[in-house]
C-alpha positions in Angstrom: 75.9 -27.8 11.8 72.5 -26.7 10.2 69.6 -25.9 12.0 66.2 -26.5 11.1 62.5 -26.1 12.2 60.3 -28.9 11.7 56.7 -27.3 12.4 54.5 -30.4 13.4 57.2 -32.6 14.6 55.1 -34.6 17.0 53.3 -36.1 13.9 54.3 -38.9 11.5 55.6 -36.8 9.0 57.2 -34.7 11.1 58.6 -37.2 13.6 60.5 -39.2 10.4 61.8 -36.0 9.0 63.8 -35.0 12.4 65.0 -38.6 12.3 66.1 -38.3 8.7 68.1 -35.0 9.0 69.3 -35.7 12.7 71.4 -38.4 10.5 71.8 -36.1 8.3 73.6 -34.1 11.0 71.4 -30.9 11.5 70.7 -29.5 14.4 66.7 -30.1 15.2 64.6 -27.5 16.5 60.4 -28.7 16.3 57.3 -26.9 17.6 54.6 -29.2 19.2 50.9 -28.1 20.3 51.1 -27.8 24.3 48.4 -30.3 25.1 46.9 -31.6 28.2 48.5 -34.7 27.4 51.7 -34.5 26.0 51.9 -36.2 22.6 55.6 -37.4 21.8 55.2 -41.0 21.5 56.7 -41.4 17.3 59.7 -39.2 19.0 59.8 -42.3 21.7 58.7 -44.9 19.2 61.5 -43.7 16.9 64.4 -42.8 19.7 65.0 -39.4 19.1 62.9 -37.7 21.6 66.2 -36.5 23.5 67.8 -35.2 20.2 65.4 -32.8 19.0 64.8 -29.9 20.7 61.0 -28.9 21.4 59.5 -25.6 20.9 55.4 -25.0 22.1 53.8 -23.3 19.6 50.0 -22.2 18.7 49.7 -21.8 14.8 47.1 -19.3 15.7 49.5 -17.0 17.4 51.7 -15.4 15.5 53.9 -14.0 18.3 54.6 -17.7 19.2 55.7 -18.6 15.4 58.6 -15.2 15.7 59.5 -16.7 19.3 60.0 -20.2 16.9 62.2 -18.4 14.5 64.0 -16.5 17.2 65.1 -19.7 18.9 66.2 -21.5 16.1 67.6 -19.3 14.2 66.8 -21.8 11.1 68.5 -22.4 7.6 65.6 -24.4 7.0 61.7 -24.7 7.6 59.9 -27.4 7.4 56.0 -26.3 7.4 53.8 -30.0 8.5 51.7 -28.7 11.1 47.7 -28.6 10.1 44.6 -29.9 10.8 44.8 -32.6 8.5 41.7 -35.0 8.7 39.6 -34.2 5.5 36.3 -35.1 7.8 37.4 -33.5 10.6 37.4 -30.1 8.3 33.6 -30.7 7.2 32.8 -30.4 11.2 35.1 -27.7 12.2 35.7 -25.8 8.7 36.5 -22.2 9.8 39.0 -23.7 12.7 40.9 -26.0 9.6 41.2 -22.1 7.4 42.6 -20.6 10.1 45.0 -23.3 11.4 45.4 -25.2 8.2 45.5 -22.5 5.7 46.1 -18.6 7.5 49.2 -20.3 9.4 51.4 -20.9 7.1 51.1 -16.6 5.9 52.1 -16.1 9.7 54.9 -18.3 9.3 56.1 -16.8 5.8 55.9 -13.3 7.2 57.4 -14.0 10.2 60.6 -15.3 7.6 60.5 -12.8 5.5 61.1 -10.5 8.5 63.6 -12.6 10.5 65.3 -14.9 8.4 65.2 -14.3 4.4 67.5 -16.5 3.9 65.9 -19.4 5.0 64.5 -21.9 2.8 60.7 -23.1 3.2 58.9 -26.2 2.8 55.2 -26.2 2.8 53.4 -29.4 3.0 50.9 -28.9 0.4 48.4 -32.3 -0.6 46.9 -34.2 -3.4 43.6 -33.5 -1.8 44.0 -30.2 -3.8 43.1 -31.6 -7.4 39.9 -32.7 -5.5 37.2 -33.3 -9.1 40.3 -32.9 -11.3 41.0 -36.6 -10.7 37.6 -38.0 -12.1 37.8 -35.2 -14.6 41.1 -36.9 -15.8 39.6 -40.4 -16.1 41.6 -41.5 -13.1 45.1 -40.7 -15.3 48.1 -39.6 -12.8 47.7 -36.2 -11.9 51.2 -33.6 -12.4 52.1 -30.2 -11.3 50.6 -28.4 -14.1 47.0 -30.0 -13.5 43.9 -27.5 -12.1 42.8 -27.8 -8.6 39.5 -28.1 -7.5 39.1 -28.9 -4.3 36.4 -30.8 -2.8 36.8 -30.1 1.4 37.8 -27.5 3.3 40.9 -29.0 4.3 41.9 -29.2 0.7 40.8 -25.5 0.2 42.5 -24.5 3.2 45.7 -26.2 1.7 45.0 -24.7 -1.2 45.3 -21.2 0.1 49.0 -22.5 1.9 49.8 -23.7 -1.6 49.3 -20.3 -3.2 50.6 -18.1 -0.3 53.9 -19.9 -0.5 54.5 -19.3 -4.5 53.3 -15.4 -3.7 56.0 -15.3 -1.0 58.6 -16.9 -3.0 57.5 -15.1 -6.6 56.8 -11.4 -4.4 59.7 -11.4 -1.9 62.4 -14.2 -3.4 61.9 -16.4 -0.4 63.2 -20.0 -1.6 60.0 -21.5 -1.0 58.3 -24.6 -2.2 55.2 -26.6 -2.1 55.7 -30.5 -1.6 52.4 -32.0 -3.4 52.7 -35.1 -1.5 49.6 -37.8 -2.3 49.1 -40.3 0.3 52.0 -41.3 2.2 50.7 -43.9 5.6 53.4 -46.0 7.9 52.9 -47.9 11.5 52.8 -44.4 13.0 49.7 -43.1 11.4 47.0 -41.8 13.6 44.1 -44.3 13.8 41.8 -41.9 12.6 43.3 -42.3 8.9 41.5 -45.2 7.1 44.9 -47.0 6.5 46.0 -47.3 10.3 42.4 -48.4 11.1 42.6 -51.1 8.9 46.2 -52.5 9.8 44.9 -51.2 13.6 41.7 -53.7 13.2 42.7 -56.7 11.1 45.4 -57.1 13.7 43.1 -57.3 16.6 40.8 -59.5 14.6 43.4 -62.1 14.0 44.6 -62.1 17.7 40.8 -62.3 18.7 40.1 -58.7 20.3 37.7 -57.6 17.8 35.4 -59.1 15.7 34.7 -56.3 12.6 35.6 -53.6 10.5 33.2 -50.6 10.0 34.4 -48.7 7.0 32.8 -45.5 4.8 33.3 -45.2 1.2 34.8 -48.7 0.0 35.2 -47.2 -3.7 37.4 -44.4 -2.9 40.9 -44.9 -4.5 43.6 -43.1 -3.8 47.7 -43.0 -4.3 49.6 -44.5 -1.3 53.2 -44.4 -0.4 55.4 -45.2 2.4 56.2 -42.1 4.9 59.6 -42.2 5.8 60.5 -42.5 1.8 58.5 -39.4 1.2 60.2 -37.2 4.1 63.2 -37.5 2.2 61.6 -36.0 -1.3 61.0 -32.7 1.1 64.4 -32.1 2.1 65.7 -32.9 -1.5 63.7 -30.0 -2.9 65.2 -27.6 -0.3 68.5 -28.6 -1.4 68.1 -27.4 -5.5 69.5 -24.6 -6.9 65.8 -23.2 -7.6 63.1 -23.4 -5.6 60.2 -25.4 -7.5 57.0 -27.4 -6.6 56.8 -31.2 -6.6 54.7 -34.1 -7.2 55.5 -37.0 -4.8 53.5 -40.1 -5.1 53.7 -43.8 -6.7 51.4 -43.7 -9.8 49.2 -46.4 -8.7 45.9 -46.0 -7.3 44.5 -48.7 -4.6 40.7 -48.4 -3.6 39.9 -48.8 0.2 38.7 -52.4 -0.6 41.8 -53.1 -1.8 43.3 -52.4 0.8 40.8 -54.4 3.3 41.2 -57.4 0.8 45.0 -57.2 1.4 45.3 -56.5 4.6 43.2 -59.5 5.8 44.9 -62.1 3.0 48.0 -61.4 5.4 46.4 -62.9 8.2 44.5 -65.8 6.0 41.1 -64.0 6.6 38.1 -63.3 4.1 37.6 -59.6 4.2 33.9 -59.9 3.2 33.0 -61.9 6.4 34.6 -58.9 8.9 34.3 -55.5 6.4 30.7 -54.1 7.0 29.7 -50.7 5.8 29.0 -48.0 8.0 27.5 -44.4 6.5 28.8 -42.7 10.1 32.3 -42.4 8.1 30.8 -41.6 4.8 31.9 -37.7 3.7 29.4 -35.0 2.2 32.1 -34.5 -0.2 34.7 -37.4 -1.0 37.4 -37.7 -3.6 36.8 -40.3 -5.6 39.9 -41.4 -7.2 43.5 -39.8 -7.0 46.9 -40.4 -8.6 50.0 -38.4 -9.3 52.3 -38.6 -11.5 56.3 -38.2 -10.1 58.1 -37.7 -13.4 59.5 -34.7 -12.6 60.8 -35.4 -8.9 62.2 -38.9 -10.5 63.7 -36.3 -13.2 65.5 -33.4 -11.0 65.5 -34.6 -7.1 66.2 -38.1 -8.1 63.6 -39.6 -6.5 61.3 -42.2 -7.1 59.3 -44.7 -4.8 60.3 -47.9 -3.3 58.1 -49.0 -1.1 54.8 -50.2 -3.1 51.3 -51.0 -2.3 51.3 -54.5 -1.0 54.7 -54.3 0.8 53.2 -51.0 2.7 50.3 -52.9 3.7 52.7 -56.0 5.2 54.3 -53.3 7.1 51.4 -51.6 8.6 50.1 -55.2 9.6 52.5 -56.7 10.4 53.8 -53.6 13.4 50.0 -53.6 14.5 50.4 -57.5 14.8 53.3 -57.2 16.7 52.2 -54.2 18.9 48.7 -56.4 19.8 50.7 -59.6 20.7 53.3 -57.7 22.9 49.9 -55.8 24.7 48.6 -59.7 25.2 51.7 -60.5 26.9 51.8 -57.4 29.6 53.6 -55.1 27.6 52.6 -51.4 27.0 51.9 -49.5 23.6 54.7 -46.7 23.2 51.9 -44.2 23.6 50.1 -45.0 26.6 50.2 -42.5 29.2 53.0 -44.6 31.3 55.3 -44.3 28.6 55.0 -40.7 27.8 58.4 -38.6 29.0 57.6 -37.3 32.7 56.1 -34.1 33.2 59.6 -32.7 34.8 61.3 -33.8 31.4 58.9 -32.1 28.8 59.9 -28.7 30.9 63.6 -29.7 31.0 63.3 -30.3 26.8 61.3 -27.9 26.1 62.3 -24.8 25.0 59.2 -22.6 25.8 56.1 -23.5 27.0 
């Protein structure tokens, strides 16, 4: 049996990859941030809480990432964990450097010390091409394209990007960047514009809010489903060479659209609930991006499934669903009654 280490595994990406390769029959090791309040709910939500095993780890501490490594003892690693709210980086920039972008060399050295024979995935982001987008007249965006960053999330990532192909070009580590572009599902955190909107049209229709406040309406970027793009990651740790990726849809949806759909699901107007709001407006924001997944369709065999409109339906349609069984008495998988008992985190856990 395999054994990997998901880094981030509380999150949505992580939380669908160590369903996806607990089917695939690994052996699931994941490091979570030891909050105050523990924050497993997409493990709950997705019924593998009690299948993975959970390893506390501060990205800042490199001592804690070798204590990781130790106690998996990992063919694979899975690198998700980072800030990764673009807006979030504008008010806490060096914090996003340091966790977003300086972790991943602790994580690299620690496997070039420990385990050289592990393979590496480092979740790299379309945020990277930043100006290269508008530069390219909105055409899809490849792996050969210039990055130009336009936050200091995406420069942070940008630094993890190159770190990884020094490690695997310096020291032969099989290590790869995944440039995944937009990839949203029903367990997106609200603060991501996609959730918010599926999160609010929802409560609209079932009459427990009554508008929308938005930023940058314009903004267009390139969104896929998650749980299809988990799967491109473990595909490119599974070629012969290790090689950097493209993963999106080739489409490119603005934030309007997205509005304008989401509230034609529920038979509303978006215009009459949307109202703009320059709170959520960035001093920097992307304004268009799409990639182009030729050459993951070409050697991983992948290619997307779930498109725009049938993303959106999903997202609505679970928020729809959560809202009506709240009405009814019910409780959301992540309020605080639901979360595993303090006695079972310790009893999971691996090291606190």
């Amino acid at each position: 049996m395999k054994r990997v280490l998901i880094t981030g595994i509380t999150g949505q990406d992580g939380s669908y990859l160590a369903k996806f390769l607990f089917n695939k029959g690994y052996e699931v090791y994941g490091t979570y941030r030891r909050l105050s309040t523990p924050n497993f709910w997409r493990l709950e939500y997705l019924g593998i809480f009690e299948k993975v095993n959970l390893i506390s780890v501060e990205l800042g501490d490199a001592g804690s990432i070798v204590e990781a490594l130790k106690l998996s003892e990992p063919e694979e690693v899975y690198h998700l964990a980072a800030q990764s709210f673009v807006e979030a980086s504008f008010e806490s920039p060096v914090a996003t450097g340091d966790i977003t972008g300086l972790a991943t060399t602790r994580i690299l050295e620690a496997i070039r010390q420990l385990c050289p024979d592990a393979r590496f995935y480092n979740a790299a982001t379309s945020e990277m091409f930043g100006w290269t987008g508008v530069l390219k007249g909105g055409k899809p965006l490849n792996e050969d394209d210039v990055f130009r960053p336009m936050s200091p999330y995406a420069a942070a990532k940008l630094y993890g990007y190159w770190i990884t192909r020094i490690y695997r070009e310096g020291y032969g580590i099989f290590a790869v960047n995944g440039i995944l572009f937009n990839h949203e599902s029903p367990l997106r955190g609200l603060e991501f514009v996609t959730r918010k909107i599926a999160n609010e049209v929802a409560k609209i229709k079932l009459g427990l809010s009554k508008e929308l406040r938005l930023g940058n309406l314009d903004a267009k970027r390139d969104w896929g489903y998650a749980p299809e793009y988990v799967e491109s990651m473990w595909l490119m740790l599974q070629q012969a060479k290790p090689e950097d990726y493209v993963i999106a849809t080739g489409e490119a949806h603005s934030v309007r659209e997205f509005a304008e759909k989401a509230f034609e699901i529920i038979g509303l107007d978006w215009e009459e609930y949307v109202k703009v709001d320059r709170r959520f407006m960035r001093p920097l924001d992307v304004p268009s991006l799409v990639g182009d997944y030729s050459k993951a369709e070409r050697s991983l065999g992948w290619r997307p499934k779930v498109k725009f409109d049938e993303l959106i339906e999903i997202m609505v349609g679970e928020e729809v669903k959560r809202w009506e069984g709240w009405l009814k008495g019910e409780r959301f998988p992540w309020d605080a009654p639901n979360y595993p008992s303090e006695n079972r985190i310790l009893t999971r856990a691996l090291r606190m």
